[in-house]
Jmol script that loads the backbone (N, CA, C; Angstrom):
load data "model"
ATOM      1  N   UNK A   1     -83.335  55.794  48.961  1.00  0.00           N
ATOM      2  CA  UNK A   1     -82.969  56.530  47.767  1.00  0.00           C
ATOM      3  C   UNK A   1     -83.274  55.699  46.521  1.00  0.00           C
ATOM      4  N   UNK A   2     -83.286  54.340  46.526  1.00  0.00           N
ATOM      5  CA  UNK A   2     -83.198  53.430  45.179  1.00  0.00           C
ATOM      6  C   UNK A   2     -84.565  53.673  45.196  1.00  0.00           C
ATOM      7  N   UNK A   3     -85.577  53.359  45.772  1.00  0.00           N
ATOM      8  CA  UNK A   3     -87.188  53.529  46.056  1.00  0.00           C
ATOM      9  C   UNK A   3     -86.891  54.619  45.435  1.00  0.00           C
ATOM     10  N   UNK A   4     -87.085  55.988  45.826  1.00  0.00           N
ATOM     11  CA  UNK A   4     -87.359  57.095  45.153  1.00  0.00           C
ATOM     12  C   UNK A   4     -86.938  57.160  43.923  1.00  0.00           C
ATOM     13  N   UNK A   5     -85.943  56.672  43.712  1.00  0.00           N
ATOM     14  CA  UNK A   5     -85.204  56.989  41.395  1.00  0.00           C
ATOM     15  C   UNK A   5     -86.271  55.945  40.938  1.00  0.00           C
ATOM     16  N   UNK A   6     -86.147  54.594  41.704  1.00  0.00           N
ATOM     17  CA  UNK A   6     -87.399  53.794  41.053  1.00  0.00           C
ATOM     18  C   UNK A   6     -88.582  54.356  40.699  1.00  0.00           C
ATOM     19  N   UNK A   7     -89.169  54.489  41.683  1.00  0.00           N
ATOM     20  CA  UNK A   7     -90.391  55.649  41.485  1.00  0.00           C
ATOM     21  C   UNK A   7     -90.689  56.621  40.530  1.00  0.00           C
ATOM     22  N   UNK A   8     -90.229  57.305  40.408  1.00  0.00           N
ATOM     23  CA  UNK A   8     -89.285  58.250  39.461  1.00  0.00           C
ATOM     24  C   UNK A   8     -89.566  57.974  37.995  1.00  0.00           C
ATOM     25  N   UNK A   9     -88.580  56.750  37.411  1.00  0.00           N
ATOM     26  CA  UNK A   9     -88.465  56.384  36.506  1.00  0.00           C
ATOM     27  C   UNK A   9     -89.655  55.903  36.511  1.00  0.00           C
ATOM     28  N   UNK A  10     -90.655  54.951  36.988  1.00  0.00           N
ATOM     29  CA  UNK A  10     -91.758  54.331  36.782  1.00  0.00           C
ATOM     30  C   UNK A  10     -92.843  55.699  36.484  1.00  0.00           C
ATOM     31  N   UNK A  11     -93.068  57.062  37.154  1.00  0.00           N
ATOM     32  CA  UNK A  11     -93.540  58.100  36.863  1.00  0.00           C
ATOM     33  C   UNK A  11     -93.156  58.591  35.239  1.00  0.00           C
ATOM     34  N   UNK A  12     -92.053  58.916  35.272  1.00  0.00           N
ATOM     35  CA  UNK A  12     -91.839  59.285  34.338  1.00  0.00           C
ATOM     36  C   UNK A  12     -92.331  58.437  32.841  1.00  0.00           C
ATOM     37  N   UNK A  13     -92.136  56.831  32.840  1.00  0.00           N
ATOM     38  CA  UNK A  13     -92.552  55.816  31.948  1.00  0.00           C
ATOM     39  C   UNK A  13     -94.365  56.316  31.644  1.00  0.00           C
ATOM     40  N   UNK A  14     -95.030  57.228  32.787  1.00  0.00           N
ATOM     41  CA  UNK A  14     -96.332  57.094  32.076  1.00  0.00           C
ATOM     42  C   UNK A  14     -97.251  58.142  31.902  1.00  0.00           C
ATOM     43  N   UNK A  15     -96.141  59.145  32.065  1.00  0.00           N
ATOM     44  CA  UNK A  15     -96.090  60.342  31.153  1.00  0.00           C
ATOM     45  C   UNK A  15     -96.364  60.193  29.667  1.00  0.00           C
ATOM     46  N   UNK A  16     -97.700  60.283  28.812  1.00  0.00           N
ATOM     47  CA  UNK A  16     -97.721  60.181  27.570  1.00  0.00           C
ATOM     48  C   UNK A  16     -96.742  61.444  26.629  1.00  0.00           C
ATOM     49  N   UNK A  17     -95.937  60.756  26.073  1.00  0.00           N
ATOM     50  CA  UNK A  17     -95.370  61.701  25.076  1.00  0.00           C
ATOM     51  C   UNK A  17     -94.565  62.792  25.524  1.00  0.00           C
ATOM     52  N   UNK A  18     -93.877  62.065  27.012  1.00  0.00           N
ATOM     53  CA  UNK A  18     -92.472  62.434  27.335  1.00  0.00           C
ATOM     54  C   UNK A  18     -91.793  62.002  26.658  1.00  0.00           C
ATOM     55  N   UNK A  19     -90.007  62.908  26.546  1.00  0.00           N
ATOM     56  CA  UNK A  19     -89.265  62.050  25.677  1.00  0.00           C
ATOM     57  C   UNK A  19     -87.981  62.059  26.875  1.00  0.00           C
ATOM     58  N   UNK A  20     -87.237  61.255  26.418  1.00  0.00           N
ATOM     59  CA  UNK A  20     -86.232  61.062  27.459  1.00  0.00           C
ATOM     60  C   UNK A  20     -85.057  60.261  26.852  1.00  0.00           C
ATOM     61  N   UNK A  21     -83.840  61.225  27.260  1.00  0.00           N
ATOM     62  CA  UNK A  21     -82.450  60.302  26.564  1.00  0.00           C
ATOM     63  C   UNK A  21     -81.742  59.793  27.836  1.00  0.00           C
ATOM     64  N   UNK A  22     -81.022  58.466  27.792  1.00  0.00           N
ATOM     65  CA  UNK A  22     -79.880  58.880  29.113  1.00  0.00           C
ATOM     66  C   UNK A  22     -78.415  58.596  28.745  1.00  0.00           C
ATOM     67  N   UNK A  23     -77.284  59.453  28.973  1.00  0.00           N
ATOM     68  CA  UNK A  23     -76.060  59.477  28.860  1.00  0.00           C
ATOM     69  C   UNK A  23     -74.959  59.364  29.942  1.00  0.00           C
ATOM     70  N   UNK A  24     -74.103  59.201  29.527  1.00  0.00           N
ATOM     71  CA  UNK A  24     -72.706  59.372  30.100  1.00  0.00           C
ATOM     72  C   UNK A  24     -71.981  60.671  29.963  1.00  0.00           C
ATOM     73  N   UNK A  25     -71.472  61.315  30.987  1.00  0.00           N
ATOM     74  CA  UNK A  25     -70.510  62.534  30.539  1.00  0.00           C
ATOM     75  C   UNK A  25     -69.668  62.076  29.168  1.00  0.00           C
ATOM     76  N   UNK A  26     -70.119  63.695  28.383  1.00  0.00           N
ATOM     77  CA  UNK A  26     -69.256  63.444  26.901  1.00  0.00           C
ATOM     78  C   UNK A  26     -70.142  62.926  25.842  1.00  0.00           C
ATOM     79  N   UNK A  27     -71.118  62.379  26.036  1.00  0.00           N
ATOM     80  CA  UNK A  27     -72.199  62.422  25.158  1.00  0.00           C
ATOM     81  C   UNK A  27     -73.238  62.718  24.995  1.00  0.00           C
ATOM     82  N   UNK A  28     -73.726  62.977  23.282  1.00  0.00           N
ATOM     83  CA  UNK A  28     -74.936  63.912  23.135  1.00  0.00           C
ATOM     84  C   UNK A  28     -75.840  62.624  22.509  1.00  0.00           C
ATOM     85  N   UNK A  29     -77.237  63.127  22.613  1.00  0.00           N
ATOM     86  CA  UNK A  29     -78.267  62.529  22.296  1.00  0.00           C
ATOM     87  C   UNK A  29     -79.396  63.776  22.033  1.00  0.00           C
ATOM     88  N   UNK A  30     -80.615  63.069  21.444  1.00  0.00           N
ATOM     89  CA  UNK A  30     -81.626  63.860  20.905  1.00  0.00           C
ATOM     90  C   UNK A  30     -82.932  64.121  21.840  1.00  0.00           C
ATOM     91  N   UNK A  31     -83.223  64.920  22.341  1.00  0.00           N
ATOM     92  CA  UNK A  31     -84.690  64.625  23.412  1.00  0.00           C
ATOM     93  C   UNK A  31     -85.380  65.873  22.502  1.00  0.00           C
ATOM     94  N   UNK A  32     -86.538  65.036  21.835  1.00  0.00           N
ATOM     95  CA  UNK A  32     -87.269  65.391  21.302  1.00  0.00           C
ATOM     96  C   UNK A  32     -86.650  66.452  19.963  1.00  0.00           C
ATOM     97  N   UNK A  33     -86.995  68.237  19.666  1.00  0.00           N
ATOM     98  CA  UNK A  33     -85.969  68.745  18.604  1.00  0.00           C
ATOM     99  C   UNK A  33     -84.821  69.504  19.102  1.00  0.00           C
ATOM    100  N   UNK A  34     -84.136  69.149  20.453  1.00  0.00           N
ATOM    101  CA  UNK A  34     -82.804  69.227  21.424  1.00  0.00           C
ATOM    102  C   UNK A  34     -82.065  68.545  20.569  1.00  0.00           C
ATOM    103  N   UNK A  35     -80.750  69.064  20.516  1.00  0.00           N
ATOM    104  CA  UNK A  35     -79.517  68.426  20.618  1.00  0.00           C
ATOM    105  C   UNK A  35     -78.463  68.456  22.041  1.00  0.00           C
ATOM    106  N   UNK A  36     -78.805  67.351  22.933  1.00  0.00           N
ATOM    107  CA  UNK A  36     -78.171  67.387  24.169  1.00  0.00           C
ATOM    108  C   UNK A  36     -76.612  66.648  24.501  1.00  0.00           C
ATOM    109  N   UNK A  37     -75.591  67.564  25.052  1.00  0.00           N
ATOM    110  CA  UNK A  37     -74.564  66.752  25.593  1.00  0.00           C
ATOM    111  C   UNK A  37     -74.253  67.093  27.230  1.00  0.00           C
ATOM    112  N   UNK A  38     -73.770  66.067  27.317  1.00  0.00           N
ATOM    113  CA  UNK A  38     -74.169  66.007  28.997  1.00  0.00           C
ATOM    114  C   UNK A  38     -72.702  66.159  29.472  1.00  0.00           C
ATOM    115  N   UNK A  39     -71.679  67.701  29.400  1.00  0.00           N
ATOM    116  CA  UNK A  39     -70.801  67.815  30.109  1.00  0.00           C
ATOM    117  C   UNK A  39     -70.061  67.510  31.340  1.00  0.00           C
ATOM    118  N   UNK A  40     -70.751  67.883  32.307  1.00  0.00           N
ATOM    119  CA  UNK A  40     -70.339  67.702  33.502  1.00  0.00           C
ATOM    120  C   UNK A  40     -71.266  67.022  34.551  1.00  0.00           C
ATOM    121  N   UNK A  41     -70.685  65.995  35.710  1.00  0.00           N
ATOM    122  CA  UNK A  41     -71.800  66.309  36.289  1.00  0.00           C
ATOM    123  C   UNK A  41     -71.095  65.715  37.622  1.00  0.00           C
ATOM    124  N   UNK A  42     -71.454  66.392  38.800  1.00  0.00           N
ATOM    125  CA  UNK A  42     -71.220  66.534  40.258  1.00  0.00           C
ATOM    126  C   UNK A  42     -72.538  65.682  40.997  1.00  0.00           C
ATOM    127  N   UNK A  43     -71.942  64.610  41.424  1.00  0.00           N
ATOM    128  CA  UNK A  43     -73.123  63.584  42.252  1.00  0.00           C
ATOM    129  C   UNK A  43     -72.227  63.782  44.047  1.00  0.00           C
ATOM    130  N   UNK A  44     -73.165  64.356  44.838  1.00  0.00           N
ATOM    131  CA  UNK A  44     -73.324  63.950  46.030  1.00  0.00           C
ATOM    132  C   UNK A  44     -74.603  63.226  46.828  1.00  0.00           C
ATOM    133  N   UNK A  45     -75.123  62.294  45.949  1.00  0.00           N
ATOM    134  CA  UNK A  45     -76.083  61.236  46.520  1.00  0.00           C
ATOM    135  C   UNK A  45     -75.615  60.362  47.352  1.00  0.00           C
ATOM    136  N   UNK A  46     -75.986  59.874  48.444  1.00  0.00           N
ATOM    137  CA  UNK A  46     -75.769  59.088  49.563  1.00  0.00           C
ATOM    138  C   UNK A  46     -75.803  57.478  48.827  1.00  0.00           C
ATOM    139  N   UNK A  47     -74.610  56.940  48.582  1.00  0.00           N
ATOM    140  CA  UNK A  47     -74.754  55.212  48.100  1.00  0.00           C
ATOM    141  C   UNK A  47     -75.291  54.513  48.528  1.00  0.00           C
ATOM    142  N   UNK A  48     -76.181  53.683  47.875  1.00  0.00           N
ATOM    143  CA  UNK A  48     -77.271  52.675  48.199  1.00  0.00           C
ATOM    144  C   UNK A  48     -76.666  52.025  49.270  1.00  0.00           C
ATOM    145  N   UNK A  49     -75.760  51.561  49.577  1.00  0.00           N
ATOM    146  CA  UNK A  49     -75.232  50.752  50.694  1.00  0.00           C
ATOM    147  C   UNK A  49     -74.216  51.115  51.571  1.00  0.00           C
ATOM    148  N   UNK A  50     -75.028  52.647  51.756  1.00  0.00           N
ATOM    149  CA  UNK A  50     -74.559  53.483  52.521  1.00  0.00           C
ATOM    150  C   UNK A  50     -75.480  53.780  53.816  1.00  0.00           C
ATOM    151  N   UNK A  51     -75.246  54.848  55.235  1.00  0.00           N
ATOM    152  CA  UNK A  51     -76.367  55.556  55.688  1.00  0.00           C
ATOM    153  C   UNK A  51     -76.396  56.791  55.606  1.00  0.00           C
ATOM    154  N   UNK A  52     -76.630  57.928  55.207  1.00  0.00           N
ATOM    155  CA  UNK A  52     -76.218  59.286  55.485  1.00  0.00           C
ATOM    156  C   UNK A  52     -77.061  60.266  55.960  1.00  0.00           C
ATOM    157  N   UNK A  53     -76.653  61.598  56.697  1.00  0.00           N
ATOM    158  CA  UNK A  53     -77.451  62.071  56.918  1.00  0.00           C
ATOM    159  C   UNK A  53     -78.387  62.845  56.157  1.00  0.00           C
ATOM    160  N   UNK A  54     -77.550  63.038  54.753  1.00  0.00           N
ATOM    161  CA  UNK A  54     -78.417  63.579  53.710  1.00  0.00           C
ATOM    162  C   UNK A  54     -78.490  63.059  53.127  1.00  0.00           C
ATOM    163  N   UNK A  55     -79.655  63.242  51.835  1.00  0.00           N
ATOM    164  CA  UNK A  55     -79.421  62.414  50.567  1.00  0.00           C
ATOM    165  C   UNK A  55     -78.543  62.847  49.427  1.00  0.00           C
ATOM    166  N   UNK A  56     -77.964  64.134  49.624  1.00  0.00           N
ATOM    167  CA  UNK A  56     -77.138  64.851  48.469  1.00  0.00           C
ATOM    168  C   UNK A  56     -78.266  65.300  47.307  1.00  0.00           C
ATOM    169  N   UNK A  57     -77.063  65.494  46.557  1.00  0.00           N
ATOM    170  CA  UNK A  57     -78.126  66.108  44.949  1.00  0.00           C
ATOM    171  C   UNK A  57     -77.130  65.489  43.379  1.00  0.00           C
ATOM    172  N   UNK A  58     -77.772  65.331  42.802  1.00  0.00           N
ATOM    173  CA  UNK A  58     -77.070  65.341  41.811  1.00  0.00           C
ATOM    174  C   UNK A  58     -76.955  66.470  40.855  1.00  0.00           C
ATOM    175  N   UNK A  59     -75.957  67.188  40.369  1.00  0.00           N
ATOM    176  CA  UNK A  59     -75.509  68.669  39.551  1.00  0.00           C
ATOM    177  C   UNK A  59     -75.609  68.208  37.984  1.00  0.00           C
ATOM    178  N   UNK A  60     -75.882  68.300  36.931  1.00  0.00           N
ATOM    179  CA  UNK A  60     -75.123  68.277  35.730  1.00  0.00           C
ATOM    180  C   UNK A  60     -75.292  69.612  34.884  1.00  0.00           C
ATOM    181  N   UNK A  61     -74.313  69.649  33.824  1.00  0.00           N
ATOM    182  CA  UNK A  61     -74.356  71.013  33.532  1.00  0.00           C
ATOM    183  C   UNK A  61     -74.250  70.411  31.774  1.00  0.00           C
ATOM    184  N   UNK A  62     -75.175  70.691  30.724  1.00  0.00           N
ATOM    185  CA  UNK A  62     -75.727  70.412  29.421  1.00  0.00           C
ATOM    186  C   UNK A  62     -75.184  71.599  28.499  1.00  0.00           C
ATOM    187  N   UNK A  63     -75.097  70.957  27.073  1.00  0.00           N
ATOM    188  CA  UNK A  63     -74.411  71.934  25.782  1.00  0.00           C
ATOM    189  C   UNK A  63     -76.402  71.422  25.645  1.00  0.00           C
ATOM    190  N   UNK A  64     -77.069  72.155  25.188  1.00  0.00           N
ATOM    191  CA  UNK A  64     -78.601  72.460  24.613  1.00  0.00           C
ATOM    192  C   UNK A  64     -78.064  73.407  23.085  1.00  0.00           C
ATOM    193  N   UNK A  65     -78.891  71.962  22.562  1.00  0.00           N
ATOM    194  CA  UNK A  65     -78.625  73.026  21.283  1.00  0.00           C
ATOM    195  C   UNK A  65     -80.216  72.797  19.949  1.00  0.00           C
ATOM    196  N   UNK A  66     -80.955  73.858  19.782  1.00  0.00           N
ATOM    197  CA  UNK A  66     -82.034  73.683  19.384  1.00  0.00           C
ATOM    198  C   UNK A  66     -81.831  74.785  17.940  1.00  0.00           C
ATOM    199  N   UNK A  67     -82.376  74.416  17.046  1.00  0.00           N
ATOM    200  CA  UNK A  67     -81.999  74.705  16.108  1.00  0.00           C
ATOM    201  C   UNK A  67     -80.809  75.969  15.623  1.00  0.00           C
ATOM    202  N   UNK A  68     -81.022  76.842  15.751  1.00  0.00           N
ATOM    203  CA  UNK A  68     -79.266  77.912  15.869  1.00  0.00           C
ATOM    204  C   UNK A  68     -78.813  78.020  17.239  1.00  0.00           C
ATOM    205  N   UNK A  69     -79.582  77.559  17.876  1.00  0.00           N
ATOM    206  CA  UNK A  69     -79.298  78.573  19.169  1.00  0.00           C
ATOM    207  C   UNK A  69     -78.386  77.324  20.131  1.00  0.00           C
ATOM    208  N   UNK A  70     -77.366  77.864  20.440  1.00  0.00           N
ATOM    209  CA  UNK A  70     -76.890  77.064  21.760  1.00  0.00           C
ATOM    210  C   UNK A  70     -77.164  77.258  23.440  1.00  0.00           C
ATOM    211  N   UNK A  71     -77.275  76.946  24.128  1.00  0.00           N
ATOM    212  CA  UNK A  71     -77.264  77.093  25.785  1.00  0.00           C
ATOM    213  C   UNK A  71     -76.626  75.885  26.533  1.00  0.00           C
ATOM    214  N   UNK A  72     -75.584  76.665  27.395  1.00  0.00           N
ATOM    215  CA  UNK A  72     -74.918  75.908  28.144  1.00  0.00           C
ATOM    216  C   UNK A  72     -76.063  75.717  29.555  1.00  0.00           C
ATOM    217  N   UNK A  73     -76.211  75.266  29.860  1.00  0.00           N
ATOM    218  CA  UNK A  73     -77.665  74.513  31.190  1.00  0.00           C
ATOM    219  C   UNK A  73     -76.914  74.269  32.460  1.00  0.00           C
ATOM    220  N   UNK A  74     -77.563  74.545  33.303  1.00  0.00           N
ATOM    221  CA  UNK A  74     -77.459  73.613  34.328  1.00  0.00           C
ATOM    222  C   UNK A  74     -78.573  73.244  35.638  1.00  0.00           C
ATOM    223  N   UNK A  75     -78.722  71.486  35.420  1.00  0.00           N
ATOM    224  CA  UNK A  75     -79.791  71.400  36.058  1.00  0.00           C
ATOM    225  C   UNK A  75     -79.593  70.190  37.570  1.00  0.00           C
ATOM    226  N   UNK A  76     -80.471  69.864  38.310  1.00  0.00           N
ATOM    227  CA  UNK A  76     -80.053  69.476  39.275  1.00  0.00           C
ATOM    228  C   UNK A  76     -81.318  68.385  39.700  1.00  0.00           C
ATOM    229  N   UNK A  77     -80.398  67.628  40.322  1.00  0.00           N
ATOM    230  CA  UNK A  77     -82.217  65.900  40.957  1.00  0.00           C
ATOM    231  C   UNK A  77     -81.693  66.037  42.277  1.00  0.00           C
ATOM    232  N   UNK A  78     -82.974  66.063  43.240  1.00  0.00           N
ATOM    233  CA  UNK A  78     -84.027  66.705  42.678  1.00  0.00           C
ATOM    234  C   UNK A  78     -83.925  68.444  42.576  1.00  0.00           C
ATOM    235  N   UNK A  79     -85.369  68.523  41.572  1.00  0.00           N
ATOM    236  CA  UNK A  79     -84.864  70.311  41.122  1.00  0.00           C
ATOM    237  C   UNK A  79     -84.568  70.890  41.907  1.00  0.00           C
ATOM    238  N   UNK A  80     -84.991  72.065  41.845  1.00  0.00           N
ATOM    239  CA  UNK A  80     -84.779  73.262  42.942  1.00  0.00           C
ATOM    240  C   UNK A  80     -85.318  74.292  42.066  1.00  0.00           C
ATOM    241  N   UNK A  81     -85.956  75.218  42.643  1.00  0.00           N
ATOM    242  CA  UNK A  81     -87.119  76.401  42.260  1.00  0.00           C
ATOM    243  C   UNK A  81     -85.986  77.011  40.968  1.00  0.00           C
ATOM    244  N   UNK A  82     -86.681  77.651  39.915  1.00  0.00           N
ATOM    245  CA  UNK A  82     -85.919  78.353  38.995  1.00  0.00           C
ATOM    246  C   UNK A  82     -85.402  77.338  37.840  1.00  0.00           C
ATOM    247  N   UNK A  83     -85.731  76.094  37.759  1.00  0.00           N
ATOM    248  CA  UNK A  83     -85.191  75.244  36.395  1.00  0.00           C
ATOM    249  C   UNK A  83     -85.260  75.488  35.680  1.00  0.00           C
ATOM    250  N   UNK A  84     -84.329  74.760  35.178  1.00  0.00           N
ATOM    251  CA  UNK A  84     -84.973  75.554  33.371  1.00  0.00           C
ATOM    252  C   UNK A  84     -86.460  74.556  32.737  1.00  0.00           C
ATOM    253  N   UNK A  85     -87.245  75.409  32.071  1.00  0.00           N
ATOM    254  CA  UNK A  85     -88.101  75.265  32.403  1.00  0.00           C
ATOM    255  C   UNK A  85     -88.322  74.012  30.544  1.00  0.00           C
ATOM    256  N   UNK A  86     -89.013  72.792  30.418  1.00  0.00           N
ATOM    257  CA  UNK A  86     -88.737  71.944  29.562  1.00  0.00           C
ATOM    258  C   UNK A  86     -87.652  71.084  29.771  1.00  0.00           C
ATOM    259  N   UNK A  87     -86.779  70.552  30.709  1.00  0.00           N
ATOM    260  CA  UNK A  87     -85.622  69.919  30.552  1.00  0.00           C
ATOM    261  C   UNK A  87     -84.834  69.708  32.308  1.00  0.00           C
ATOM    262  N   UNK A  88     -85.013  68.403  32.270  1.00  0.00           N
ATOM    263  CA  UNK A  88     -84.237  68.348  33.685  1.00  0.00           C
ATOM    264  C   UNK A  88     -83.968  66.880  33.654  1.00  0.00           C
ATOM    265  N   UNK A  89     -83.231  66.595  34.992  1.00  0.00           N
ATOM    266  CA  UNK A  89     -83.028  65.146  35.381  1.00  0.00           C
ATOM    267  C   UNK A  89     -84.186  64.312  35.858  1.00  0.00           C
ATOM    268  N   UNK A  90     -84.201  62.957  34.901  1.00  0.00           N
ATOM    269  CA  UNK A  90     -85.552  62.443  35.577  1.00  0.00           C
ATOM    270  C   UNK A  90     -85.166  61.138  36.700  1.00  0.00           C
ATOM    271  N   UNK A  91     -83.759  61.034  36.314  1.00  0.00           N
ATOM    272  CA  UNK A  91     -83.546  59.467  37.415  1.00  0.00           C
ATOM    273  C   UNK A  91     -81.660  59.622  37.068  1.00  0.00           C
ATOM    274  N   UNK A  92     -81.356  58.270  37.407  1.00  0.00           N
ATOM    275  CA  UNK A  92     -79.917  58.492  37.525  1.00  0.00           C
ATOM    276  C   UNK A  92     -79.117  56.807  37.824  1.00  0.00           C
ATOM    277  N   UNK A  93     -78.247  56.405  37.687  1.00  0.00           N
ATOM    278  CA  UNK A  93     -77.745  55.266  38.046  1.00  0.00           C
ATOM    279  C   UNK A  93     -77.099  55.589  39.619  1.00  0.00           C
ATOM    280  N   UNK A  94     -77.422  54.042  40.280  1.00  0.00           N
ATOM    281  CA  UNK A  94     -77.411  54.090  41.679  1.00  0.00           C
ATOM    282  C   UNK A  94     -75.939  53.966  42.149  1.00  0.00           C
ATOM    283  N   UNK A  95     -75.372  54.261  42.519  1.00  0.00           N
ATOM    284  CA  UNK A  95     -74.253  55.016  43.471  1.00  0.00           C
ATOM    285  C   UNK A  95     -74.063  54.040  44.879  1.00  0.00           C
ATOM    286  N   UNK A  96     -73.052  53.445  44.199  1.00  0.00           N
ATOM    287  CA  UNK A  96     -72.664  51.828  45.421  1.00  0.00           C
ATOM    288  C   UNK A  96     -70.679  51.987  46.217  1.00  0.00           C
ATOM    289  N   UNK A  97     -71.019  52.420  47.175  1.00  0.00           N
ATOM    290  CA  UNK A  97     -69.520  52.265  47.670  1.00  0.00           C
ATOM    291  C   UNK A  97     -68.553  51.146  46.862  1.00  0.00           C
ATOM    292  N   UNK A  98     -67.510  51.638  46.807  1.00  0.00           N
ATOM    293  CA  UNK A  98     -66.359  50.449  46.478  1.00  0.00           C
ATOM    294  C   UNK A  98     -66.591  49.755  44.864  1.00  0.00           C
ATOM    295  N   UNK A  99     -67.793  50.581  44.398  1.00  0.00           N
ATOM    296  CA  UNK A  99     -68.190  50.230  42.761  1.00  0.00           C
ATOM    297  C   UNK A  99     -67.450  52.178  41.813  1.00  0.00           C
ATOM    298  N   UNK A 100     -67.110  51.060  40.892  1.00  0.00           N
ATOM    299  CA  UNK A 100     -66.624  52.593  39.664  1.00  0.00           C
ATOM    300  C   UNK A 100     -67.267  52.062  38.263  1.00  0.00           C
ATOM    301  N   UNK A 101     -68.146  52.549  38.233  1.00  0.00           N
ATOM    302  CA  UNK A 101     -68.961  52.394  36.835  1.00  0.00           C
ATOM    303  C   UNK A 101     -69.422  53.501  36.827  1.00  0.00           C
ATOM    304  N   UNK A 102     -69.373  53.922  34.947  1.00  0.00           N
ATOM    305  CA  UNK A 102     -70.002  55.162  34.756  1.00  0.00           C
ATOM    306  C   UNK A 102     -71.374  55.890  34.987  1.00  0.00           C
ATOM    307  N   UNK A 103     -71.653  56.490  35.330  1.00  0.00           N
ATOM    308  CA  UNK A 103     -72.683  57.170  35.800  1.00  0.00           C
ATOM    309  C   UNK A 103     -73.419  57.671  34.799  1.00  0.00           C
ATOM    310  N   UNK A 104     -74.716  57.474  34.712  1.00  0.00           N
ATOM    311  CA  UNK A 104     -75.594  56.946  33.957  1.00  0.00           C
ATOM    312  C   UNK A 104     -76.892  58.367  34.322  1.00  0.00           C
ATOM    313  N   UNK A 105     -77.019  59.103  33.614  1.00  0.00           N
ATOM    314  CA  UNK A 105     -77.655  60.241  33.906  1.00  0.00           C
ATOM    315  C   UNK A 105     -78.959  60.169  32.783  1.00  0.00           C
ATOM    316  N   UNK A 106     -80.263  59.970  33.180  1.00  0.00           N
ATOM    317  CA  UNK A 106     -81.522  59.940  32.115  1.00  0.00           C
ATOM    318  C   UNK A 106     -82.438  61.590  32.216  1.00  0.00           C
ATOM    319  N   UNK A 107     -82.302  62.030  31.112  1.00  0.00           N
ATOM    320  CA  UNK A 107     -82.513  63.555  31.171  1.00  0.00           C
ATOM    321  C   UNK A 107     -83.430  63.303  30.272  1.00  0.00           C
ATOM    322  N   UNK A 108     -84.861  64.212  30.505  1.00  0.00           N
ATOM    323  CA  UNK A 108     -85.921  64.190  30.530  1.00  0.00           C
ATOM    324  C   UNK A 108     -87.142  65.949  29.657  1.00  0.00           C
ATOM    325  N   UNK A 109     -88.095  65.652  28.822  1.00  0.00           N
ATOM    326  CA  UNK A 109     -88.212  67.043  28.601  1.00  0.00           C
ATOM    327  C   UNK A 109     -89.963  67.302  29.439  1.00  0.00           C
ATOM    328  N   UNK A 110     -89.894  66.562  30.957  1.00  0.00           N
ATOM    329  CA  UNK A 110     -91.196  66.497  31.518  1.00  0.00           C
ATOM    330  C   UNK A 110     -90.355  65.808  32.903  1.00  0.00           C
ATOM    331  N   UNK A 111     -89.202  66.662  33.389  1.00  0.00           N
ATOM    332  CA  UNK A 111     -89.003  66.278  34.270  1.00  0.00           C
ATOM    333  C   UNK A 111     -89.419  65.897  35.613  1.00  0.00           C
ATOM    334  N   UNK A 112     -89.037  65.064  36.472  1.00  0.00           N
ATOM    335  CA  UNK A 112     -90.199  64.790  37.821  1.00  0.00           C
ATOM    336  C   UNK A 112     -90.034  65.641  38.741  1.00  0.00           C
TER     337      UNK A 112
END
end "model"
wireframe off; spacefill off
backbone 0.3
color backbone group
């Protein structure tokens, strides 16, 4: 799983003239002319120093707000058919048994 977000993020780095914010639940940032806050978000990813039989997914659900218009979002790593289309998860902070640090979500407008 760390291989694959690595990957990921290294993809995403060479994407010309992607933009990409990453947050914590409860905060907003700018991706590109977005105003993004990153409400909620539901991680069932398998911890790096874990074994599982799945790898899980990670859920988050976004306030999108582009010039009048608001949209509440919700998007998911990896996607799943039907995204919204401009805006998704591109990587994520790694997920370690017996560790509590905030979770670190990098949202993307050229998602992988």
């Amino acid at each position: 799983m760390k291989r694959l977000l690595s990957l990921l993020l290294l993809a995403g780095t060479s994407l010309a003239g992607a933009a990409s914010v990453t947050l914590t639940p409860g905060q907003t940032g700018h991706l590109g002319t977005r105003t993004v806050t990153l409400l909620r978000v539901q991680d069932s990813r398998c911890p790096i120093n874990a074994r599982c039989v799945r790898a899980g997914e990670l859920k988050a659900t976004l306030l999108v707000g582009e010039g009048r218009r608001v949209r509440l979002v919700r998007v998911q790593f990896p996607a799943v058919g039907g995204a919204w289309p401009g805006l998704g998860i591109s990587g994520a902070s790694d997920v370690e048994i017996g560790k509590r640090v905030p979770l670190r979500v990098t949202l993307s407008d050229t998602p992988g």
